[in-house]
N, C-alpha and C positions, 0 to 999 in steps of 0.2 A: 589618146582620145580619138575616136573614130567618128563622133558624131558632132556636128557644128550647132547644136542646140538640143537641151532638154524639156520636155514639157512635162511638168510635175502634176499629179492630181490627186484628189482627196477624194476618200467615198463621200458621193453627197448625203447628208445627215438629215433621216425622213423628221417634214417638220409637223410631228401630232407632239412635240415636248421637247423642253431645254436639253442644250450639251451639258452630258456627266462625264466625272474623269475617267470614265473607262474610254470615252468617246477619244478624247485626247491623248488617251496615255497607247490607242490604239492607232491610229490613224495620222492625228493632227501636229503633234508636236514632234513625230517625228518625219513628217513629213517638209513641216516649216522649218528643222534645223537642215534638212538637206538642202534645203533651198536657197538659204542662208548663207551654208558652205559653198557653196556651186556659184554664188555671184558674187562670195566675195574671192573665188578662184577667176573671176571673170569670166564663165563662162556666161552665152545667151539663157537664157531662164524663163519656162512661163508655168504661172502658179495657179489652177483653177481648182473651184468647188463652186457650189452650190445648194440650196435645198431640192432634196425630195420630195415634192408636193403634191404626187396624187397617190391612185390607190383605194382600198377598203377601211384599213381604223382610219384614216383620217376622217372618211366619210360615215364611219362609227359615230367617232366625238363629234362631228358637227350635230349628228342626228340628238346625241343624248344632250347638247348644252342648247339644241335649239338655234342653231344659227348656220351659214350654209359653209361650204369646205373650206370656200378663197378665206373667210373671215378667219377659220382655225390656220390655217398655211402665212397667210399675211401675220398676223399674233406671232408664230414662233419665228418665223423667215426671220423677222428683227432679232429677236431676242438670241437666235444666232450666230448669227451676224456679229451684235452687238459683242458677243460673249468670246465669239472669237478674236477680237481687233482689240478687244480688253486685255488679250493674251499675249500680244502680239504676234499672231498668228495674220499676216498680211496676207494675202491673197491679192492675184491682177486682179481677180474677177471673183464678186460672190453673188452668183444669180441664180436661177430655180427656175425649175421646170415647168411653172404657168407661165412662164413668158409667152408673149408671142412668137418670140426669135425660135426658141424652142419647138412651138407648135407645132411649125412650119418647117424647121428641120427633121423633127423625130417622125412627121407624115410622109417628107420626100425620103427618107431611107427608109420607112416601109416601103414605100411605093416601091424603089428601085429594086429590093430585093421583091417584091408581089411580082413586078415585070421578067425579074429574072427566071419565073419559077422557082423560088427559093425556097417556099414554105409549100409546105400540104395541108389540106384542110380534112377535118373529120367533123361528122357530126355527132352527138352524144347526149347520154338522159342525166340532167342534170336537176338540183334539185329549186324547186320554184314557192314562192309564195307567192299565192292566190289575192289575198288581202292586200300587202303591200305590193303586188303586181310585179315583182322583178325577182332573178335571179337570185339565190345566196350564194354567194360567198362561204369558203369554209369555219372562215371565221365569225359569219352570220346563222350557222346553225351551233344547237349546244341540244348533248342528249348524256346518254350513261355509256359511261366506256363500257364495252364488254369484259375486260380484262379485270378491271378494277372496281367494276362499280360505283365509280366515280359519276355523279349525277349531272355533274355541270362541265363536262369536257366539250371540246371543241371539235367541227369535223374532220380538224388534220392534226389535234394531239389531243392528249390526257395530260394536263400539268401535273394531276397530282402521281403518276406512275412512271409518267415519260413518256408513255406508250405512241409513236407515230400511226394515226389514223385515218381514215377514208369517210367522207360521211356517211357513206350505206353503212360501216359498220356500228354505225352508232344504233344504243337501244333508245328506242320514244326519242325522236331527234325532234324538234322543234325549232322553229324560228326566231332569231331572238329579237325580231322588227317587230313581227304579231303576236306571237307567242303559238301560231298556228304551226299546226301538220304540216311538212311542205308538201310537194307534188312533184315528180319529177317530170321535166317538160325536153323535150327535146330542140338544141340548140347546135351550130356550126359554128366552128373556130379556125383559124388559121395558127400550124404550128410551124417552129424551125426544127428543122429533122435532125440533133443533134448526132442521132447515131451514123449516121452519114459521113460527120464530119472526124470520126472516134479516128481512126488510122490516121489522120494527118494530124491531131491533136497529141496521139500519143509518139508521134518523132518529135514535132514542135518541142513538146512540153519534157515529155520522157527521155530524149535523148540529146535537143540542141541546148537545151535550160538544167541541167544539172547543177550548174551553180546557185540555182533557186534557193531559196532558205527550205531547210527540212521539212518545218510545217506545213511549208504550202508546196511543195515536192510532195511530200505525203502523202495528203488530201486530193492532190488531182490525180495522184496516182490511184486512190484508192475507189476515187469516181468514176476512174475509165475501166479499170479492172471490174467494176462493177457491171460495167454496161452503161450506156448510155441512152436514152428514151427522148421520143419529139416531145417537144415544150411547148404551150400553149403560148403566141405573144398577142392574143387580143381577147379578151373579157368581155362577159357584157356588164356594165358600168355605165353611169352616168356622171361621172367624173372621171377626166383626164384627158388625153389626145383623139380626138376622133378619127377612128379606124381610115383609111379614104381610099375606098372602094367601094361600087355598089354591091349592095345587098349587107353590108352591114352597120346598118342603123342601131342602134344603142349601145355599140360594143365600142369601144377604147383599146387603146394596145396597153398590154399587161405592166402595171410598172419595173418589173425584172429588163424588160424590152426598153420602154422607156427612158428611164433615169440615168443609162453609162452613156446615152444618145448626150444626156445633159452636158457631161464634159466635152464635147466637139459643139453645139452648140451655144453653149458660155463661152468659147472660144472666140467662134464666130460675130457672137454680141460684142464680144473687146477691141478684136483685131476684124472689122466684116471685110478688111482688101485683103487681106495678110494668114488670113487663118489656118488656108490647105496650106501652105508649107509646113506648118505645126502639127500637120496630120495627115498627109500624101506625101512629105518628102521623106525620102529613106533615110536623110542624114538627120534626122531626128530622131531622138532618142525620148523613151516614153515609158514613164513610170506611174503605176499608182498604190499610195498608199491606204489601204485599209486593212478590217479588224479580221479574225479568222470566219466570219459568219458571212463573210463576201467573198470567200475566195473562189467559189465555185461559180460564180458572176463574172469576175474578173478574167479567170484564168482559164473558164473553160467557154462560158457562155458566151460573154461579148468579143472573147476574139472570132468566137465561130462566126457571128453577127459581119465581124470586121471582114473576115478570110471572105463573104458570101458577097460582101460589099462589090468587093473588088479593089478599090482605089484609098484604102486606109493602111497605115503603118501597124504594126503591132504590140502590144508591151514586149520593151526589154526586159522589165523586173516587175515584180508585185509581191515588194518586203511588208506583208501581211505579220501579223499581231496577232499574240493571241488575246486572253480577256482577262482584265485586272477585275481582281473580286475586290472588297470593300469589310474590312475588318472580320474574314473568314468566312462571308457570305457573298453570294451572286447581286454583282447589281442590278437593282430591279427596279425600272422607271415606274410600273402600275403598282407597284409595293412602297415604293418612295424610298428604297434603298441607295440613295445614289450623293453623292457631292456634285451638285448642281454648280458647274462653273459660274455664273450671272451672282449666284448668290456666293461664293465663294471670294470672287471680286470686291464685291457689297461689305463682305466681313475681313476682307484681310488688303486694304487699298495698300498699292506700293510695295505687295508683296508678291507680284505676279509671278517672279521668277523661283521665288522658293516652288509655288505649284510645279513650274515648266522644269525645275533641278530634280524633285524629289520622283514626277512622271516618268523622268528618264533614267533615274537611277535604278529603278524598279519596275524595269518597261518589259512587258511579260512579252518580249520576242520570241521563246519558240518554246512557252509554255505559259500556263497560265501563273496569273503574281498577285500580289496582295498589298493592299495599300491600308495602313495604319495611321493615324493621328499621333501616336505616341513616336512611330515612326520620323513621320512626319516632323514633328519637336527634335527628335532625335539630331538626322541630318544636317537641319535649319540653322541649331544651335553648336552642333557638334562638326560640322566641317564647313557650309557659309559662313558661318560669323568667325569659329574659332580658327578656321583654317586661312582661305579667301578672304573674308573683311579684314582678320586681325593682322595679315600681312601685310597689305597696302595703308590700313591704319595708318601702322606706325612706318611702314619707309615713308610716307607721306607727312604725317606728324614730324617725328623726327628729320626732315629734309626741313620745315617750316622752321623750326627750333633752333637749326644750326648753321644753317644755310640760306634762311630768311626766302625758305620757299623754290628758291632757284636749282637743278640737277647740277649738282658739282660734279667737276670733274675728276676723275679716279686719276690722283695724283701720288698714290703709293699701291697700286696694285699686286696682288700677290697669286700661287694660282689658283687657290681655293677656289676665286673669282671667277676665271677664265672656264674652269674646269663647272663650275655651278653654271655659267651661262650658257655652255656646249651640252649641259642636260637637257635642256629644253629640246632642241631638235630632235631626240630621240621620240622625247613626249610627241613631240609635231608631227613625226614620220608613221607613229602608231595610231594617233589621232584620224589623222588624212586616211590607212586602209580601213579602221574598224568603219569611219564616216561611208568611204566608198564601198564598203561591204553591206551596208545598212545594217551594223550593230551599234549602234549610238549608245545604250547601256556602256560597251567599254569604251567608247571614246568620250563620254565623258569621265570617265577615269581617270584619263589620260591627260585629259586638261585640268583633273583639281591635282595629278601629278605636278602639274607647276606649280600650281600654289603652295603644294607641300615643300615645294624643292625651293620656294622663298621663305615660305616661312620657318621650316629647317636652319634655312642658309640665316636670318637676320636673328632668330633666336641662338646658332652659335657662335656667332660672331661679334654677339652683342653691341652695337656701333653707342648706345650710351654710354656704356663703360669706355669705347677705345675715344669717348669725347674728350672724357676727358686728362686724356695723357697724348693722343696723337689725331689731330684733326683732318691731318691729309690721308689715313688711314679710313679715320671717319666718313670722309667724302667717297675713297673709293666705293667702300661698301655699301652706301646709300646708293649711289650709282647701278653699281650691281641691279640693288634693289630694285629701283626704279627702273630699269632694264626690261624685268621681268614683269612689274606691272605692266608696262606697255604690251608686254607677250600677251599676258591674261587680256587686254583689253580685244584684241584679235582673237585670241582661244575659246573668249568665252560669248562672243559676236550668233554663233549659231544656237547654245543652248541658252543663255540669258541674256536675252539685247538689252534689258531695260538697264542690270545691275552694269553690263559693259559699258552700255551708255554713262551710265554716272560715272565710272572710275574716267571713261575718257573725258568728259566733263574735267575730272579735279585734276586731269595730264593734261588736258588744253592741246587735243590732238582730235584729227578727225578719222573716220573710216572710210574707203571705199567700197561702199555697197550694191557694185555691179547694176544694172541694168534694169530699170521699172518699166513694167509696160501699164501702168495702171492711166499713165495719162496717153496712153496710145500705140504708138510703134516702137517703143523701149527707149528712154535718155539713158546716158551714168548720171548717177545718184552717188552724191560726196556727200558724206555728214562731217561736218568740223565746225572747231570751236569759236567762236568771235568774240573778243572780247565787248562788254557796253550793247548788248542786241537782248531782247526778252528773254529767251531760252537760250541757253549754252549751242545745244545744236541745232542746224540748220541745215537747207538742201541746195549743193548750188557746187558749182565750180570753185574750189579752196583758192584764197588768193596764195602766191608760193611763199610768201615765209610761213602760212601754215602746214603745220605737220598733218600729213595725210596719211595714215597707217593702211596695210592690205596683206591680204593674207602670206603672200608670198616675203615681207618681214620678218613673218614669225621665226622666233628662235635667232635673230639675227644680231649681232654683239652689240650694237648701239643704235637704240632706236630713239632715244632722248638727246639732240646734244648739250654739253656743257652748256649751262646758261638760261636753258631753256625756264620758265616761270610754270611754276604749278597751282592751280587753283586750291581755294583751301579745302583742309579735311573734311571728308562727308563718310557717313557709317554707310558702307556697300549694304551691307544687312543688319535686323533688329533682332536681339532675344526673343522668342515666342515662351512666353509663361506657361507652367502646369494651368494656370487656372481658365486658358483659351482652348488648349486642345481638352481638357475636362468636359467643359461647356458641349463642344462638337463632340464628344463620346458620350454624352449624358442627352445628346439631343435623340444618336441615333439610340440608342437605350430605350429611352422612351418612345419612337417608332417601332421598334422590336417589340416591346411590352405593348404597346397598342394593335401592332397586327398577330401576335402568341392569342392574344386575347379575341379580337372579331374571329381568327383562325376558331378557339375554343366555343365558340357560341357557335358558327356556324357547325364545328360538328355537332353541337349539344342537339343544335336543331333538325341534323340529318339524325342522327341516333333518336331522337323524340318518334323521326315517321316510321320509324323500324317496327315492324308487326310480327311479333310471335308467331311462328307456325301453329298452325290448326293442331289440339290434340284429339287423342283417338276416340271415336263417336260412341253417342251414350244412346241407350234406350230413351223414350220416350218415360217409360215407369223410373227409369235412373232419374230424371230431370223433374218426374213429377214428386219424387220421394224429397226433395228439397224443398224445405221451407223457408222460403226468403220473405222476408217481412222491411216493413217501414219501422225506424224505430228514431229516438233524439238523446242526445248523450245529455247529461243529467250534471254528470261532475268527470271532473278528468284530473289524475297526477301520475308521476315518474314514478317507475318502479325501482327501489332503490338499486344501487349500485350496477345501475345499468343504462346502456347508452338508447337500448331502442324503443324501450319498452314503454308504454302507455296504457294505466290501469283506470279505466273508464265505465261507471254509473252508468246505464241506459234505461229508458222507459220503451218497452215493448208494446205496451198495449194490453199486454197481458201480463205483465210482471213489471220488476225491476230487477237487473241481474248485473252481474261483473264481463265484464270482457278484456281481457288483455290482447292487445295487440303492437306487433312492431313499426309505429309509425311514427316515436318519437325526434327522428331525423327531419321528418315533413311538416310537422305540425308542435305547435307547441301545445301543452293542456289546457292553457286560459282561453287559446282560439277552439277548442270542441268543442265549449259547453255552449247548448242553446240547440248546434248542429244537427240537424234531422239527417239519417244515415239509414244504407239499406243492411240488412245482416240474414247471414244464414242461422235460422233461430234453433233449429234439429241438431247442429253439429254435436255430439257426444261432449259432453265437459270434459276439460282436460289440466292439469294442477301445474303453471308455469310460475316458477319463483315464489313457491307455497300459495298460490293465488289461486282458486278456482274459474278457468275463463270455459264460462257459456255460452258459443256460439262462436261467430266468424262475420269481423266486419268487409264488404265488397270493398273492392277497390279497381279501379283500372292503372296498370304498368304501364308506363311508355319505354320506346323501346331504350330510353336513356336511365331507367331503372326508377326514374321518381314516379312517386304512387300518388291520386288522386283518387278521392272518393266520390263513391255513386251514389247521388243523390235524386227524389223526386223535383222533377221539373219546376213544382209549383208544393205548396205545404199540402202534406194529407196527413191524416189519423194514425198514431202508431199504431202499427198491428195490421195496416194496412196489406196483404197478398200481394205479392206480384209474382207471376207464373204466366 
């Protein structure tokens, strides 16, 4: 180890809506099991995130609920917060980017790159609204894609093609604040000159980082190959950090610019004497985790930001994610496609860790992964309970049974034992590289490895059966047993603290949990048992007859001694029923069926404004040879054995004649009669289904095919002209 402290960090999570488990299964849980691991290896550790809180949608949704952005940013800030601490996803610091502390840092590192000459500025014709007096945003104009024809695209995509766009390419672009034309007005910006920085991004990245993960090797490679382009880092906006320079009043720096400013600033909020070490000393080591839609932020942008600085460290790693879909669909927070953590918690209390086991089982590291309900049921019941719970169960059960609770001591040992307990280390040794590799998918493998390798071991050794014929045989193998829970209770510390927590509880053993800076400049942090106190665990210096477990244990032959007393049995994990995860697949079902369906109306309603092309022009004498008259249907019925037809009596004014027409899809027969209707009265009769039909009733097509008849405005006389 070449670095004497890591600082961890989380992509901050923009707050316009709750954490989904894509959010999690990208960024957060693997970022809190590294952190997890790293203090209980004793190394220094600091944990930051925060919300993202400025920006355009946010200032969207404030606009559309009526209330101003702090209120929409404060609403979700909490909730999460809230939603992560549910998770046990601890963080020193969860703060957000309307701080003050923030303000005032993210202004002075503009400034100092402004002073450097760092940025260039350009001017450009951008698009304006008149009415609502400011700037759009590309996400505040909506026109027709060219491509697709798509009517309500955006001026930097077409959701419904994909198509990446420009506002100029938009057709009829409009505003979505006034619904006005915009204008475009000319505006000055300050950008950072990325292409500048391309040649020393591509040794950095291309050549010193090859150990990178593929994905994110990939993708910067395929960004710089591309060419690289200056970035605009200040907007005009009336929400966010105010630009501080003169001459630019109403502009904000961009939140791209903004928001990675957040993590050295939440820093400085926790630690304000202590900070620069965590971020100008070289012997720091600096990792962030997020999802793959950040990675050109991380890996290409902010370090450039950092290189321009001068006086900042660099990432070592950015084990980037890709994106977990949601039972073979994309999660979609404005479609409501998503398992909202907050509400996840709400529905499954005490089951935190099933979420945080099945996230990482399935954790789409270096491709996209898919998360299932049934899934879900699957793992829960089929390796937590039947694997992990059911092993420690019964060594625990049966040690209460036989042994009245107490670890006996292995007083006929065999080597079955020895050789079962020497398994572990191997699991440990794979455990620790996949961990330091950041593939946690296979380290946690590697850890329900042990649980397999106990409950292997206690299912063939049967220790009920050796009760009763040889007791001291009995004891060794509980022992064993018990050996190994103590391992699970360390192995399984970074992916499920809450379920470790309880097995340590029913061992009556504490953990060292390396170093908190949450209350300031980092204590150690011991959880252990106390017998007679509220909760089993607690935070404090272990008095020494308690057992203090640490990572550096694991795998180690005796970590329980003889004698030691065990708390009683408790189920590490519960059955999950068909009829829970039903309920959650029958939920999103029916969000599927309710957005298939507004999807369906809305096209009904785009296909409705669809206008037939003009056909070929008629004479005048053509148009006056037509006699279209006023006329009123008389009697109406179905022509038999047919689905469209409708054989309808009319009063002409001049007659009473037949008319068959195909309109029996639109209309029923009991609704014509009465109906005054226009008809072409000249048409040649013509013999449909032995019927004589005289004439031709109007109708107008939309362009979704349903027909609607022409009628006079107000009642007139059958027989009535119109020409």
């Amino acid at each position: 180890m070449t670095h004497k402290r890591t600082l961890v960090t989380c992509a901050l999570p923009y707050a316009n809506g709750p954490v989904h488990i894509g959010h999690l299964a990208g960024a957060y849980i693997p970022g809190d099991i590294f952190v997890r691991y790293l203090r209980m290896r004793g190394e220094d550790v600091l944990f930051i995130c925060g919300s993202d809180e400025h920006g355009v949608p946010i200032t969207i949704k404030a606009r559309e609920r009526g209330v101003s952005p702090q209120d929409i940013v404060d609403q979700y800030h909490q909730v999460m917060k809230d939603a992560f601490s549910g998770l046990g996803i601890n963080f020193d610091i969860y703060s957000r980017t309307s701080s003050a502390v923030h303000a005032e840092h993210a202004a002075a590192f503009f400034r100092k790159l402004y002073d450097q000459d760092n940025f260039i500025t350009q001017e450009s014709e951008q698009l304006y609204d008149d009415q609502a007096k400011m700037f759009l945003t590309d996400r505040l104009i909506e026109g027709t894609c060219p491509k697709c024809r798509n009517p309500h695209a955006y001026g930097d995509q077409c959701e419904k093609c994909g198509s990446t766009l420009s506002p100029d390419e938009l057709l009829d672009p409009k505003s979505k604040l006034s619904g006005s034309t915009p204008v475009k007005k000319k505006t000055k910006h300050w950008y950072l000159p990325l292409n500048q920085y391309e040649p020393w991004l591509r040794d950095w990245i291309l050549e010193q980082h090859k150990e990178w993960k593929t994905n994110v090797y990939g993708q910067c490679k395929s960004w710089l190959d591309g060419g690289l382009q200056p970035r605009a880092v200040t907007r005009d906006l009336d929400w966010g950090v105010p630009v501080p320079v003169d001459g630019a009043e109403g502009k904000v720096l961009y939140v791209w610019f903004d928001a990675p400013i957040g993590y050295i600033s939440n820093t400085k909020e926790l630690l304000p004497q202590s900070w620069e070490k965590w971020w100008k000393d070289p012997d720091t080591r600096l990792v962030h985790f997020i999802g793959k839609d950040n990675i050109v932020f991380h890996c290409i942008v902010f370090p450039s930001m950092l290189k321009a600085h001068g006086q900042y460290i660099l990432p070592d790693n950015v084990p980037a994610n890709e994106f977990l879909n949601l039972e073979g669909d994309k999660i979609s927070t404005s479609r409501n496609w998503a398992v909202w953590v907050h509400e996840y918690e709400e529905q499954f209390p005490g089951q935190e860790d099933v979420l945080r086991y099945v996230l990482t089982a399935n954790a789409p590291e270096t491709k996209d992964n898919d998360f299932t309900w049934k899934d879900f049921q699957s793992r829960n019941n089929s390796e937590l309970v039947a694997i992990f719970g059911n092993f420690v169960n019964r060594a625990v059960v049966l040690t209460h049974k036989y042994f009245g609770g107490a670890v006996p001591a292995s007083l006929k040992p065999e080597p079955i034992d020895a050789e079962t307990l020497a398994a572990i280390k191997p699991c440990r040794e794979a455990l620790e590289k996949y961990i330091e590799t950041y593939h946690f998918r296979e380290a946690l493998k590697e850890a329900m490895n042990m649980a397999r390798i106990g409950n292997k071991y206690i299912s063939d050794m049967e220790p009920w059966k050796t009760a009763k014929t040889d007791m001291d045989r009995t004891a060794s193998i509980l022992n064993t047993c018990l050996q190994i829970c103590a391992d699970l209770a360390i192995a399984f510390e970074p992916f499920t603290p809450f379920s470790a927590q309880k097995l340590r509880d029913i061992l009556r053993v504490g953990i060292d949990a390396g170093s908190d800076h949450r209350a300031g400049e980092g204590t150690p942090t011991v959880n252990f048992y106390r017998e007679g106190e509220g909760r089993a665990l607690h935070t404090g210096i272990a008095p020494s007859q308690d057992i203090v477990l640490n990572w550096e244990m694991l795998g180690s032959a005796q970590l329980l001694p003889a004698g030691h007393q065990l708390g009683e049995a408790v189920l590490l994990f519960q059955k999950i029923e068909d009829a829970v995860v039903d309920a959650q697949i029958a939920r999103l079902e029916a969000i599927k069926a309710q957005r298939e369906a507004a999807e369906a109306a809305r096209a009904a309603a785009e296909a409705a404004k669809k206008v037939e092309p003009q056909k070929a022009e008629v004479t005048f004498d053509q148009f006056d040879a037509m006699d279209i008259r006023t006329a009123t249907v008389l009697a109406a019925e179905r022509v038999p054995k047919t689905d469209k037809l409708l054989k309808l009596t009319i009063d002409t004014g001049l007659d009473q004649r037949t008319i068959v027409s195909g309109i029996a899809q639109y209309y029923a027969p009991e609704d014509m009669i009465g109906k005054q209707i226009c008809i072409l009265a000249n048409l040649a009769p013509r013999v449909i289904r032995g019927i004589e039909s005289r004439g031709m009733i109007l109708m107008a097509k939309q362009g979704d095919g349903k027909m609607r008849f022409i009628t006079p405005q107000e009642a007139v006389v059958n027989g009535a002209v119109i020409g």
